[in-house]
C-alpha positions as a Markdown table, in Angstrom:
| # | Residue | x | y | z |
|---|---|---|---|---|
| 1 | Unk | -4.2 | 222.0 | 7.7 |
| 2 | Unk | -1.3 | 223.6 | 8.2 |
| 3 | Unk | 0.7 | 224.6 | 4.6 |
| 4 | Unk | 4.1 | 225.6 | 6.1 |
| 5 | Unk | 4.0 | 222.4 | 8.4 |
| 6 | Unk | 2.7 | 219.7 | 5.9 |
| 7 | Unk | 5.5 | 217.1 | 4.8 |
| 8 | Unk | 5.4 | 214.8 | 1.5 |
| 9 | Unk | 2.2 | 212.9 | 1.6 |
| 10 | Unk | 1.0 | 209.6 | 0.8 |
| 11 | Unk | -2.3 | 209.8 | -1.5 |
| 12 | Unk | -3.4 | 206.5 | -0.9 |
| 13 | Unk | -6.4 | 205.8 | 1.4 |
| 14 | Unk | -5.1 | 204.2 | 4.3 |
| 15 | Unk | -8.0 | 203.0 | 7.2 |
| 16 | Unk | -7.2 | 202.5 | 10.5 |
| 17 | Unk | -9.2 | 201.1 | 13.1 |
| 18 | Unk | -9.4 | 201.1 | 17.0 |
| 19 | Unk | -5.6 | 200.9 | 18.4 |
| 20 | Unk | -3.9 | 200.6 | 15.6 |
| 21 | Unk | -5.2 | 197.2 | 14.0 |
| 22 | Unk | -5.5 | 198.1 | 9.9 |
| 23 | Unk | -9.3 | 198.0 | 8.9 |
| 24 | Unk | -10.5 | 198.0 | 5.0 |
| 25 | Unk | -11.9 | 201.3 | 4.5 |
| 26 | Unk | -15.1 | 200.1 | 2.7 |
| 27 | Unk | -16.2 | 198.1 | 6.6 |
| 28 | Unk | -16.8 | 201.0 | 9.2 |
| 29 | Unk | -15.5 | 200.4 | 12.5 |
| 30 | Unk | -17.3 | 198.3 | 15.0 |
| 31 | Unk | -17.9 | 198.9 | 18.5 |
| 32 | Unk | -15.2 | 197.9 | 21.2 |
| 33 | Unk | -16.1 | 196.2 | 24.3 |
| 34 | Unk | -14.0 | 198.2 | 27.1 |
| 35 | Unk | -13.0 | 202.2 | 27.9 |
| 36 | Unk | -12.9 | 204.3 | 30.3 |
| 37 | Unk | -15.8 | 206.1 | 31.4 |
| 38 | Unk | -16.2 | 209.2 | 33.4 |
| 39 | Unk | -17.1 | 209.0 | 37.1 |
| 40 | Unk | -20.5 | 209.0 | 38.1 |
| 41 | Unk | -22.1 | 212.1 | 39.7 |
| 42 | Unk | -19.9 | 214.3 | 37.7 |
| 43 | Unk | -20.3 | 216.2 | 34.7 |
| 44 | Unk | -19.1 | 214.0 | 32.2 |
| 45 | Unk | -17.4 | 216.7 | 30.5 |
| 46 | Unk | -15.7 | 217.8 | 33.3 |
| 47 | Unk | -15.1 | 214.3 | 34.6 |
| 48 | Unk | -13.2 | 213.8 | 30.9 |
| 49 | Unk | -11.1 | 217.0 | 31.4 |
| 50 | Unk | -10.1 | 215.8 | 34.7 |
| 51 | Unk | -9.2 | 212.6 | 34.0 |
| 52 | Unk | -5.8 | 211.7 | 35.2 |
| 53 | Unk | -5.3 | 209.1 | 32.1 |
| 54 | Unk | -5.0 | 212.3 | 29.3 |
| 55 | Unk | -2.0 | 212.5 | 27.3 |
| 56 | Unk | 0.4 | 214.5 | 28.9 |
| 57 | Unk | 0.2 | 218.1 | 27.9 |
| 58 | Unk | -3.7 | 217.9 | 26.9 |
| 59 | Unk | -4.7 | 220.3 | 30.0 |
| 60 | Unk | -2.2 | 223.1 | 29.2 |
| 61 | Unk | -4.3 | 223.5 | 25.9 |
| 62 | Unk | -7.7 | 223.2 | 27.8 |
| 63 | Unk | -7.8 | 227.0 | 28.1 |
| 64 | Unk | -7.3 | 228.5 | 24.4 |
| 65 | Unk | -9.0 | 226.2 | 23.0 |
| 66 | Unk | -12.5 | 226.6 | 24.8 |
| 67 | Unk | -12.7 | 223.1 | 25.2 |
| 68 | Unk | -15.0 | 222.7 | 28.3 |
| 69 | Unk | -17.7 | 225.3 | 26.5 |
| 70 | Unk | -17.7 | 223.6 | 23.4 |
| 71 | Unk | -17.9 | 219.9 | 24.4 |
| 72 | Unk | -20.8 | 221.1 | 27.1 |
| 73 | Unk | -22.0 | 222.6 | 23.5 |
| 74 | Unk | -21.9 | 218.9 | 21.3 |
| 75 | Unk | -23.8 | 217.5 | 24.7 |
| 76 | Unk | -22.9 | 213.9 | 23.7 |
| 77 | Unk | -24.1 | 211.3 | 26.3 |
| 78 | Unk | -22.6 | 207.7 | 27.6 |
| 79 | Unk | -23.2 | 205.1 | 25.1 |
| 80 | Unk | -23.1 | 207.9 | 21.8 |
| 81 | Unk | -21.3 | 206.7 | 18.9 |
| 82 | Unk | -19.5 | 210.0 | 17.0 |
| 83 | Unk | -16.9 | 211.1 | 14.8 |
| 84 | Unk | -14.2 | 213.5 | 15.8 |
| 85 | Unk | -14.0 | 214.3 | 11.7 |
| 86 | Unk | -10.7 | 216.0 | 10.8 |
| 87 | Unk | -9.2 | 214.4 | 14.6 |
| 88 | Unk | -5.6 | 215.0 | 13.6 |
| 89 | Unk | -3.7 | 213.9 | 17.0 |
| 90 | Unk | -6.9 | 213.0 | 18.7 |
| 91 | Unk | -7.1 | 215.8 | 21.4 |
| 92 | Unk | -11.3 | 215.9 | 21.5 |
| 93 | Unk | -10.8 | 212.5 | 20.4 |
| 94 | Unk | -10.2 | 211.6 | 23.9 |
| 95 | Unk | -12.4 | 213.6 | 25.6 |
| 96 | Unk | -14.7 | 212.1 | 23.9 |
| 97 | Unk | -13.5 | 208.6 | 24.4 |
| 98 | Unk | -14.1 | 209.6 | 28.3 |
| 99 | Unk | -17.5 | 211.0 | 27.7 |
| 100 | Unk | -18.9 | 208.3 | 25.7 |
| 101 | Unk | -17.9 | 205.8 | 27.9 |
| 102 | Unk | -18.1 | 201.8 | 27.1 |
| 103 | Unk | -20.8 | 201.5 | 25.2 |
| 104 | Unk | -20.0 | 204.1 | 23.2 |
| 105 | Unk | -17.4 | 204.6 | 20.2 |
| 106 | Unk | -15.6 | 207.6 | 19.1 |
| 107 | Unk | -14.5 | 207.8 | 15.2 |
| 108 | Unk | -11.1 | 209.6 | 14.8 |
| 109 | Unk | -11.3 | 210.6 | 11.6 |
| 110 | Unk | -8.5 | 211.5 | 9.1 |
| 111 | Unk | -7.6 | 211.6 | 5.3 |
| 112 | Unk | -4.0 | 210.9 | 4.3 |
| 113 | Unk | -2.6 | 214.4 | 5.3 |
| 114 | Unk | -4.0 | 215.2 | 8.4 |
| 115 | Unk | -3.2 | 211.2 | 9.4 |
| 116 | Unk | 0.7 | 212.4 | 8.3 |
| 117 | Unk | 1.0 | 215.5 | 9.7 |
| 118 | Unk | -0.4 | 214.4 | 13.1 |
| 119 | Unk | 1.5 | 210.7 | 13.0 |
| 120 | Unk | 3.5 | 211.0 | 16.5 |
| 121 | Unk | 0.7 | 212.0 | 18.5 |
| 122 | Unk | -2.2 | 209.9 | 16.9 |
| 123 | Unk | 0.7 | 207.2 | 17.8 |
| 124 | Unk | 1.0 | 208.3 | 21.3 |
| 125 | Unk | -2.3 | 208.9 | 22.0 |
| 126 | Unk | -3.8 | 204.9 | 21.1 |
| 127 | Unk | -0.5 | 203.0 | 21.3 |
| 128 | Unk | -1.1 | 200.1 | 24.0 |
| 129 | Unk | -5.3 | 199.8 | 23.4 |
| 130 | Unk | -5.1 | 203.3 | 25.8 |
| 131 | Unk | -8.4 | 204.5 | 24.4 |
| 132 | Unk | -10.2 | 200.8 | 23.7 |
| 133 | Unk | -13.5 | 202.5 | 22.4 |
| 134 | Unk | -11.8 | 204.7 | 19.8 |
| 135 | Unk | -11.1 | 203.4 | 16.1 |
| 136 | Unk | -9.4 | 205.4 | 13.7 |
| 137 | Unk | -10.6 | 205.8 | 10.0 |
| 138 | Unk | -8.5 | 207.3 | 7.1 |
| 139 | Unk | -9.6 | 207.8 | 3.8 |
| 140 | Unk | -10.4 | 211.0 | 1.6 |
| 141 | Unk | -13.6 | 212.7 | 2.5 |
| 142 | Unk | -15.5 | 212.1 | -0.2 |
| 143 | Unk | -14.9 | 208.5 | 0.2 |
| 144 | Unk | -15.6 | 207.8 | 3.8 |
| 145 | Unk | -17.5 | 204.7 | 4.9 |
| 146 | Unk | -19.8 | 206.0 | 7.1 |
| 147 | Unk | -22.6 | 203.5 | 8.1 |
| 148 | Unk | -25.6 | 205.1 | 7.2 |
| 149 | Unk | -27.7 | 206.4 | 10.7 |
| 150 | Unk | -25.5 | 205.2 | 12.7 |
| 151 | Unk | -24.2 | 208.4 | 14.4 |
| 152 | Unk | -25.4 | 210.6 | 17.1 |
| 153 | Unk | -22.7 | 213.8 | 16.7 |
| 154 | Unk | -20.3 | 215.0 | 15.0 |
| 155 | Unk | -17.5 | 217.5 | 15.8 |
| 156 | Unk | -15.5 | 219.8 | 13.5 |
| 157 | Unk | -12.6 | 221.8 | 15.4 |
| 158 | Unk | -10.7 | 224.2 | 13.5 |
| 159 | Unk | -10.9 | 221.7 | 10.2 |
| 160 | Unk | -13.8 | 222.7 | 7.9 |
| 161 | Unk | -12.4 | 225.0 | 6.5 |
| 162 | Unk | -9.4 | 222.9 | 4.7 |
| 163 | Unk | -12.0 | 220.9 | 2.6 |
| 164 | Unk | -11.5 | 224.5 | 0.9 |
| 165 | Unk | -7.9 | 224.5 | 0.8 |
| 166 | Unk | -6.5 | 224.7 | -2.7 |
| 167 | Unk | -2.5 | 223.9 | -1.8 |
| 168 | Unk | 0.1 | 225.4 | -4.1 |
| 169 | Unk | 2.6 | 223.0 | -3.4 |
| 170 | Unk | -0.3 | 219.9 | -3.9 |
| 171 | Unk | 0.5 | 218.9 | -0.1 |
| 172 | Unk | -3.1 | 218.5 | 0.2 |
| 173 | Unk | -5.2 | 216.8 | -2.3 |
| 174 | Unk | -8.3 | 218.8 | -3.4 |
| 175 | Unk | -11.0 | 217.7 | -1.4 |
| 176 | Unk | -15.2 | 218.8 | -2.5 |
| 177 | Unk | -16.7 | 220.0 | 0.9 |
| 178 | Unk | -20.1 | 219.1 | -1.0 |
| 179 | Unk | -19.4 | 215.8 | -1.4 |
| 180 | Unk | -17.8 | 215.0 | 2.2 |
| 181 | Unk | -21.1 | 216.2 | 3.6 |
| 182 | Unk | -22.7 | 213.9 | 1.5 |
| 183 | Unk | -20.6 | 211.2 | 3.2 |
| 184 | Unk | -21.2 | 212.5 | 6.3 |
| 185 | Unk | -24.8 | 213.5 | 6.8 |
| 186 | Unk | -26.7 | 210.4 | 5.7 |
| 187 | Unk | -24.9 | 208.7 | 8.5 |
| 188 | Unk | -26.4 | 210.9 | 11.3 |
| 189 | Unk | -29.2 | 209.6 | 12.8 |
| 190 | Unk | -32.3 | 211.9 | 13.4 |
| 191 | Unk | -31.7 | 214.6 | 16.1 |
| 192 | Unk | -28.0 | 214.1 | 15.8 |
| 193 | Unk | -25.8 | 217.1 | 16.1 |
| 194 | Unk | -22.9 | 218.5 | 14.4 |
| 195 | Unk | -21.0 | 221.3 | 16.0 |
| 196 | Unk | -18.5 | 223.7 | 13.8 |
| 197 | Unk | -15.9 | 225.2 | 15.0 |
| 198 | Unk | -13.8 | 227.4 | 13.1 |
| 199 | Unk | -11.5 | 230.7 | 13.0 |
| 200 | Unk | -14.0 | 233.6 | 11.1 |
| 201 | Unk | -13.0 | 235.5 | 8.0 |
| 202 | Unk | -14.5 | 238.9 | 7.0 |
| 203 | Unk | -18.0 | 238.7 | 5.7 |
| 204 | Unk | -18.3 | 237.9 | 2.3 |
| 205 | Unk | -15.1 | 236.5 | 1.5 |
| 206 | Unk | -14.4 | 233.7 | -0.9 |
| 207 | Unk | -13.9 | 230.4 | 0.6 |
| 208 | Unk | -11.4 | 229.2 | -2.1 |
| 209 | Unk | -8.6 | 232.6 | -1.3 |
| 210 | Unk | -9.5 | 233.4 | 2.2 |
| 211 | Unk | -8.6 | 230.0 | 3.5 |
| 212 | Unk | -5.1 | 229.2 | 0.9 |
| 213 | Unk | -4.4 | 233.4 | 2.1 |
| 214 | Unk | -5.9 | 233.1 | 6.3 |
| 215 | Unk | -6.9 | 229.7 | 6.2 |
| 216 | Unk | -10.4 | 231.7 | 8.1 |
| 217 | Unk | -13.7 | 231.2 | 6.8 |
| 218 | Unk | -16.6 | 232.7 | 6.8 |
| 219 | Unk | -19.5 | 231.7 | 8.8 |
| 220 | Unk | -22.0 | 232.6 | 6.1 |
| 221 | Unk | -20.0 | 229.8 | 4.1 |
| 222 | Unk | -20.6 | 227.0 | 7.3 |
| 223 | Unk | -24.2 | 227.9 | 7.5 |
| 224 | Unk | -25.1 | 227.6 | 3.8 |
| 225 | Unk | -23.3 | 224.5 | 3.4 |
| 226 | Unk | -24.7 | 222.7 | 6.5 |
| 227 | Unk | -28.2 | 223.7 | 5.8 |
| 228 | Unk | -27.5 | 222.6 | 1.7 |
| 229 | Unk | -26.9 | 219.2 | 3.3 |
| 230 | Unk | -29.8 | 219.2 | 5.1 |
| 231 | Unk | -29.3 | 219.7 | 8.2 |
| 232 | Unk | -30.7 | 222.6 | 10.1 |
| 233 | Unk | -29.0 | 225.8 | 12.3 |
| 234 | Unk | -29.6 | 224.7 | 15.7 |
| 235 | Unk | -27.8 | 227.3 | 17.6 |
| 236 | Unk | -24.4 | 229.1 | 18.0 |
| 237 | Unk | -21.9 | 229.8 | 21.1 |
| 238 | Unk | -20.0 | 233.0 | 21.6 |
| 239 | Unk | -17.6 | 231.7 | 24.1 |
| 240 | Unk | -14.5 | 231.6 | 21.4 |
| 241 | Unk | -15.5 | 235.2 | 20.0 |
| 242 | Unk | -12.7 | 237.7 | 19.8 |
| 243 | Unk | -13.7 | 240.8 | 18.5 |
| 244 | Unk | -10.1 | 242.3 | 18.6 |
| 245 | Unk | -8.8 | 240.0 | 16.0 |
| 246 | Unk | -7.1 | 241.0 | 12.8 |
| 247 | Unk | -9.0 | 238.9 | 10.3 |
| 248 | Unk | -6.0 | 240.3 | 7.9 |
| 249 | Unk | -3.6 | 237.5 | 9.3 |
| 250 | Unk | -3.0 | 234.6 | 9.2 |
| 251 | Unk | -4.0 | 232.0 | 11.6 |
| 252 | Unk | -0.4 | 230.7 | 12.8 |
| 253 | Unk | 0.5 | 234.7 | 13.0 |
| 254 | Unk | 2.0 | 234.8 | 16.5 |
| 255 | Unk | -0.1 | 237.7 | 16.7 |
| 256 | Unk | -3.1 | 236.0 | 17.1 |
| 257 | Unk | -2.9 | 232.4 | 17.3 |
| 258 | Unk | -5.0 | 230.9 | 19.9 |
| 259 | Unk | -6.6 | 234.3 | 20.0 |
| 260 | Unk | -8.3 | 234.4 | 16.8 |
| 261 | Unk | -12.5 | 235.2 | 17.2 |
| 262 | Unk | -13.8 | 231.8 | 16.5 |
| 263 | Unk | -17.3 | 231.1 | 15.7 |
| 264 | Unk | -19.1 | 227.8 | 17.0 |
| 265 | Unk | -22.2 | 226.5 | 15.5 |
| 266 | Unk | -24.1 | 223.5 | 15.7 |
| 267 | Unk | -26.3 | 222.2 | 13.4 |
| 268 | Unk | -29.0 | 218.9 | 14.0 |
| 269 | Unk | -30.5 | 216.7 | 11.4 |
| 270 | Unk | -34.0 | 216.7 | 11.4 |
């Protein structure tokens, strides 16, 4: 994710499940029996953002991040099973824990580096059984154990992009974007929905540079790789769009981070 922040990383796959309890990374995670779902005759989106129980400092990030518009966007329901793919500390994560309620499950997924660079917060967040229908999974992308049709969403926040990332320093392993989708996509269920989000590079660009020199992407790049998986385009949001950003910097540039124009677009499987 993050090059300058990244610390020495452990290659091995590690899996996780709900809470904390190891889980062989060949068994996907089952269903728990308890959470907490959102009130009734709310929005369960807006129930989740409002929910007292978040991790303390969640709702300060609320804003930049667009979260309200683009969980509203996924439109996962009580009792959906999806993957927060790329999860690192679990923020969505928990909104979706919220959203899905009981009788659903939320996957926070991970492969070795995100799991270590996001270690004290993913701790924080499920220490004690807090978020019972939540099971982490860790293991490199193009390994994942995802039970065939067995999920109705999936969500990508700011994290597509490094299955493009060719680190100098080799603090991230190099990872085949074709063959995580191939993971990924037979385990959606017909109609399910995967929605991208992601900071936008210039038109054209190459994936490999733009993302090692911006770590941007371009949209064009999302699309064609979606659609090559076999899903289809099934619309885009504008909410994140920022027209005044300098795709010329970097992302953690304090000169545009949590400004940069971000693209959101979802994609279902036919």
């Amino acid at each position: 994710m993050y090059a300058q922040r990244w610390l020495v990383l452990a290659m091995a796959i590690v899996s996780i499940s709900a809470c904390g309890k190891k889980q062989e990374a060949s068994a996907p995670p089952a269903a728990p029996a308890e959470s907490t779902a959102a009130p009734a005759g709310a929005s369960s989106v807006d129930a989740a953002l409002a929910n007292p129980a978040r991790l303390a400092g969640d709702t300060a990030e609320d804003a930049w991040r667009g979260t309200a518009a683009v969980l509203k966007f996924l439109d996962v329901k009580p009792g959906a099973r999806v993957v927060d793919y790329f999860s690192a500390g679990g923020f969505n994560t928990e909104l979706l824990s919220y959203i899905v309620g009981p009788e659903g499950q939320v996957i926070a997924y991970n492969n070795p580096p995100y799991l270590k660079f996001a270690e004290e917060k993913a701790t924080k967040r499920y220490e004690g059984n807090r978020l019972a229908n939540v099971a982490q999974l860790t293991t490199p992308p193009e390994e994942a154990p995802f039970e065939p049709n067995s999920l109705d969403a999936a969500l990508f926040v700011l994290s597509y992009h490094d299955l493009y990332w060719r680190a100098k320093d080799g603090s991230w392993p190099v990872t085949d974007p074709a063959k995580s989708l191939a993971r990924l996509v037979p385990a959606l269920k017909s109609g399910a929905v995967v929605v991208v989000v992601d900071h936008a590079a210039k038109a054209g660009s190459d994936p490999l540079k733009e993302v090692d020199a911006t770590h941007r992407i371009d949209p064009a790049v999302v699309k064609r790789d979606f659609e090559a998986a076999g899903l289809t385009f099934d619309g885009e949001l504008d909410a994140l769009r920022n027209s005044a950003d300098d795709y010329a910097k970097p992302v953690f540039d304090p000169a545009v981070q949590h400004k940069t124009d971000r693209f959101v677009m979802r994609f279902k499987k036919p």
